[in-house]
C-alpha positions in Angstrom: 7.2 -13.0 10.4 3.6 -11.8 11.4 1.8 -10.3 8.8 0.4 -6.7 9.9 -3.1 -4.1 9.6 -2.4 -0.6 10.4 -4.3 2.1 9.6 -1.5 4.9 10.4 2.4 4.7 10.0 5.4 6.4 11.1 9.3 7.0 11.1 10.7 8.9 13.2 7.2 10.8 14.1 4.4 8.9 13.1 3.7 5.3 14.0 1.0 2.9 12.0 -0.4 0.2 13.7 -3.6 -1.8 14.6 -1.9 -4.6 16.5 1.6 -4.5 16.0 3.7 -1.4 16.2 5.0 0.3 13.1 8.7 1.8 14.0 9.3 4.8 11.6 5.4 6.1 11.3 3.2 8.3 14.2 -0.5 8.5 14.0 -0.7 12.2 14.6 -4.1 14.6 14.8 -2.8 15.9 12.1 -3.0 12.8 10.1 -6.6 11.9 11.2 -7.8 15.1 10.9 -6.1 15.3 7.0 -7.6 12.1 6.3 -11.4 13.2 7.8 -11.0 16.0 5.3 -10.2 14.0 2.0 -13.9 12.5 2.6 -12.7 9.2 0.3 -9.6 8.1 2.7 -11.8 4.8 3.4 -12.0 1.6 2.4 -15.0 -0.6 1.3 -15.8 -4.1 2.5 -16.7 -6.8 -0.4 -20.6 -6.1 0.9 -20.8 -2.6 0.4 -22.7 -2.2 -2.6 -23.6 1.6 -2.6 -21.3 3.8 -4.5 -18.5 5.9 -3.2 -19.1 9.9 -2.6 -17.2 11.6 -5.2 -13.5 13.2 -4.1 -13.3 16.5 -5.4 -9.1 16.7 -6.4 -9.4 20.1 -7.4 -8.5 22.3 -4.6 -5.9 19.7 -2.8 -3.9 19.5 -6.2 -4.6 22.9 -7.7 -6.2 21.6 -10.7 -6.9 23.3 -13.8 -10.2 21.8 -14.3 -12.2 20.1 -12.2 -11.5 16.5 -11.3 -12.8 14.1 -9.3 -12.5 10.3 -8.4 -15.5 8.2 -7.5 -16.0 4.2 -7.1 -19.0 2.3 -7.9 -20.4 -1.3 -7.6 -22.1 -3.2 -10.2 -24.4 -6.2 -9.3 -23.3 -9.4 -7.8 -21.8 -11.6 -10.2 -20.5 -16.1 -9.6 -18.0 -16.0 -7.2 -15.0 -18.0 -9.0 -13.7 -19.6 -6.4 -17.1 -21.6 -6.4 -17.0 -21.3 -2.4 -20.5 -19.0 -2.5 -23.5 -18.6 -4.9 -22.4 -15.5 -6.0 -19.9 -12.2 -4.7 -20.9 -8.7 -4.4 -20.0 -7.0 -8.1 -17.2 -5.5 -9.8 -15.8 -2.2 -8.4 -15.1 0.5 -11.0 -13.0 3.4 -10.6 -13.6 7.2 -12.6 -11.1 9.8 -12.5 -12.9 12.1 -14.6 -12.1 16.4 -16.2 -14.8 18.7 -16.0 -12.8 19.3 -19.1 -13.2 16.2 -21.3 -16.2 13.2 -21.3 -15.8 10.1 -20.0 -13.4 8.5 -17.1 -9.2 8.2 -17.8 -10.0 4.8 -16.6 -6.2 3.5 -18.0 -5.0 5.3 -15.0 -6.1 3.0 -12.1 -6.5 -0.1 -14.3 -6.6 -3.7 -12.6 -3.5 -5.7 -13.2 -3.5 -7.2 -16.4 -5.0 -10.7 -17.1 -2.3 -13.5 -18.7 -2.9 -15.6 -21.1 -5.3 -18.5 -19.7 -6.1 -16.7 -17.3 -10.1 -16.0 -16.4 -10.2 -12.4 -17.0 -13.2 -12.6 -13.9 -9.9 -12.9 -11.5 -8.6 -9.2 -12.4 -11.3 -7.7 -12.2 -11.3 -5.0 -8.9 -13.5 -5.8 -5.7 -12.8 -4.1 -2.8 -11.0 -0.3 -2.5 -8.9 -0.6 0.4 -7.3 3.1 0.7 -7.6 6.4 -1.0 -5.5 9.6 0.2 -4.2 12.1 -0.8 -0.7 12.3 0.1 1.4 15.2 0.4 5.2 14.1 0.3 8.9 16.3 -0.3 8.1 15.1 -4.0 4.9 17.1 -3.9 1.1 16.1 -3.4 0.4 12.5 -4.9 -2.9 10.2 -5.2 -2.8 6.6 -3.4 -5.2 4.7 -4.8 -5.2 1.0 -3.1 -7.3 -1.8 -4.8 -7.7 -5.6 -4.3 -9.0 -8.4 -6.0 -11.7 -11.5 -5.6 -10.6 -14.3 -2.8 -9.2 -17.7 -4.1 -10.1 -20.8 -2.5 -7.2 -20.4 0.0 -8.2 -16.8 0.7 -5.4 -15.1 -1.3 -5.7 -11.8 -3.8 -3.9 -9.5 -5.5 -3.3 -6.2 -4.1 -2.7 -3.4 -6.2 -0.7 0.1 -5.4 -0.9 2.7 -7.9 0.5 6.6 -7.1 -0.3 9.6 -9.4 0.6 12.9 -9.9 -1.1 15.6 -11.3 0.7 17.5 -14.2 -0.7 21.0 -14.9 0.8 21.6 -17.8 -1.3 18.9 -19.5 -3.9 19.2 -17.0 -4.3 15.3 -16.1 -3.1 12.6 -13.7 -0.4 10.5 -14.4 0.8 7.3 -13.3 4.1 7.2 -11.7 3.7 3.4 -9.7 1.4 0.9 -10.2 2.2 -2.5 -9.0 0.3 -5.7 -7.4 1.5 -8.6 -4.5 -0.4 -11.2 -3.3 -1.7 -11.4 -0.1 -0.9 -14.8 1.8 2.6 -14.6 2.7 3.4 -10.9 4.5 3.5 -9.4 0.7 3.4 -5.6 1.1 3.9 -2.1 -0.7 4.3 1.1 1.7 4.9 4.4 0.2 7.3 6.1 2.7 5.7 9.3 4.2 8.0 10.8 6.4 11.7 10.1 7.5 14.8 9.8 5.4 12.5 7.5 3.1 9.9 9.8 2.4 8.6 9.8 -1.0 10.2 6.1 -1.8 8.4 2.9 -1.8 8.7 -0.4 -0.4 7.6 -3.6 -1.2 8.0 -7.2 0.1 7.3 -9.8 -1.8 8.4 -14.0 -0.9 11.3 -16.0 -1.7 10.8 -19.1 -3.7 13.5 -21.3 -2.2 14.9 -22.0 1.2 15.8 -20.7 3.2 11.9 -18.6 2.7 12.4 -14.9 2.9 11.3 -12.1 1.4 12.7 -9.9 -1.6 12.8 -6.6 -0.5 12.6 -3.7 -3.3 13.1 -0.2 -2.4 11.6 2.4 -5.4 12.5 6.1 -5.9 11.0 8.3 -8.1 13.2 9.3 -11.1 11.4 11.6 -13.6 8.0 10.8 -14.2 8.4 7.4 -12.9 9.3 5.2 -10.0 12.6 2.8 -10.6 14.3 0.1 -8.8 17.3 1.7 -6.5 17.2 -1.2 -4.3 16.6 -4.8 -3.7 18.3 -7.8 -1.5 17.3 -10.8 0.3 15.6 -10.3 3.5 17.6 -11.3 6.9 14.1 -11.7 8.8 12.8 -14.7 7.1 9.2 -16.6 7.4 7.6 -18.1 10.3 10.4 -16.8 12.4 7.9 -15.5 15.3 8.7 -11.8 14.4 5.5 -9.8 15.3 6.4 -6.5 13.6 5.9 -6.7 9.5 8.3 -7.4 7.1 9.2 -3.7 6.2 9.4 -2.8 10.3 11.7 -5.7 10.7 14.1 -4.9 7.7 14.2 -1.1 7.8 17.8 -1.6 9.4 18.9 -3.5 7.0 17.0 -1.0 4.1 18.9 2.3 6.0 21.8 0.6 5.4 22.1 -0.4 2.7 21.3 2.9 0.9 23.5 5.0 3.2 21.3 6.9 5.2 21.0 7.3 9.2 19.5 4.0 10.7 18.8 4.3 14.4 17.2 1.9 16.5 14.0 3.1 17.8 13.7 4.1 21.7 12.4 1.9 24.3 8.6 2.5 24.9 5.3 0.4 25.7 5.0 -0.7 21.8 8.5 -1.6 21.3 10.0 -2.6 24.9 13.4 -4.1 23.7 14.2 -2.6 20.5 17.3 -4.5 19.2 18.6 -6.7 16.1 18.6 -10.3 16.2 20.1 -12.1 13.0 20.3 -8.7 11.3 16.4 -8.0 11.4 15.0 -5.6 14.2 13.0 -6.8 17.0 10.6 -5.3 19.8 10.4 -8.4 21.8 13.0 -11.7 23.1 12.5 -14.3 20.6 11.4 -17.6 21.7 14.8 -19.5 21.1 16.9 -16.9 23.7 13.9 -16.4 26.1 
């Protein structure tokens, strides 16, 4: 299974991809246009030391103060993997109330450090997506994070989704979780399509034969909760070029009852069909 960079997904009418095709997203005008407008939907690369311009959450959400959401960079610092001199510094999130001092910095928090651990490896260094997403649930914050590079090139990579409550006037968290990022690991919050509003995340097997745990989330209440999970028919090196969550959305419709189409034949997906359960857009090697 190929691992995946999109910048825009889709199901049913939107599509995301960069060089593989994403089967339930679209890349609309719409979307780009949306995305333009939220000024902070960008990511930083690990050498862009200025600060972030601040996004203004106010009018998107409705707030009853004003909030905003900036990132900044402190100075370089040792890199730990001891492949470089030094990295560029720690990135530092502020959601911050016109109405109260300081930043509710507990809300986009780092994942935790264990016990032995060098707390320099959960520190944050690179914001990978910010958006403002506006799902059946209601409008929600995506904040994406990652962490330093190990001496094999893997780091954590951190989802976290808020809400705003009004009542209280603040954001709170509803999902945060982290995966790693050497094995196809992913989290996708479903935009559109009879998924929209869940999330999905992939995460590897640890025995043979190597697949991936796939764990569907749905908001209940405040918060998001397990409604899903099963062991991935698509499994690891298998020469799949779509990701891990393309490949096992059949299986994901499924399983939780709800239409599951095959995508139509077009220039990104040629041969839309399921092999061994998992969907594919091209002939695998073995029957070509």
């Amino acid at each position: 299974m190929g691992s995946v960079s999109s910048c825009f997904r889709f199901f049913v009418c939107r599509c995301e991809h960069v060089a593989a095709w994403r089967w339930w997203r679209t890349a609309s005008w719409g979307c780009v246009f949306f995305l333009a407008l939220t000024a902070l939907a960008a990511s930083a690369r690990a050498d862009d030391g200025a600060p972030f311009s601040a996004l203004d959450l106010t009018g998107p959400f409705g707030t009853a103060s004003r909030w905003t959401l900036t990132a900044t960079r402190g100075g370089p610092t040792p890199d730990p993997s001891g492949l470089d001199p030094s990295i560029p510094g720690v990135m530092t999130m502020c959601l911050q109330t016109s109405a109260r001092p300081g930043c509710a910095r507990d809300l986009l928090d780092a994942p935790p450090v264990h016990p032995g651990d060098d707390p320099v490896w959960s520190t944050t260094r690179k914001v990978d997506r910010v958006a403002i997403l506006s799902l059946p649930v209601g409008k929600r914050l995506l904040v994406e994070t990652s962490g330093p590079h190990s001496a094999n090139n893997s780091h954590w990579i951190l989802t976290q989704v808020l809400a705003y409550d009004r009542g209280a006037d603040r954001f709170r968290s509803l999902f945060a979780r982290a995966v790693g990022s050497n094995h196809n690991q992913e989290i996708r919050v479903i935009e559109h399509g009879p998924l929209a509003s869940d999330i999905v995340m992939v995460e590897p097997t640890a025995d043979a034969p190597y697949g991936y745990w796939i764990t569907v989330f749905g908001q209940a209440s405040t918060i998001y909760r397990p409604e899903l999970r099963f062991r991935s028919a698509t499994h690891y090196g298998d020469g799949n070029p779509l990701a891990v969550i393309d490949a096992e959305m059949p299986n994901i419709l499924r399983r939780l009852g709800k239409p599951d189409p095959l995508p139509r034949a077009s220039a990104a997906c040629p041969m839309p069909h399921l092999h061994d359960g998992a969907l594919w857009c091209t002939r695998p090697e073995e029957t070509r």
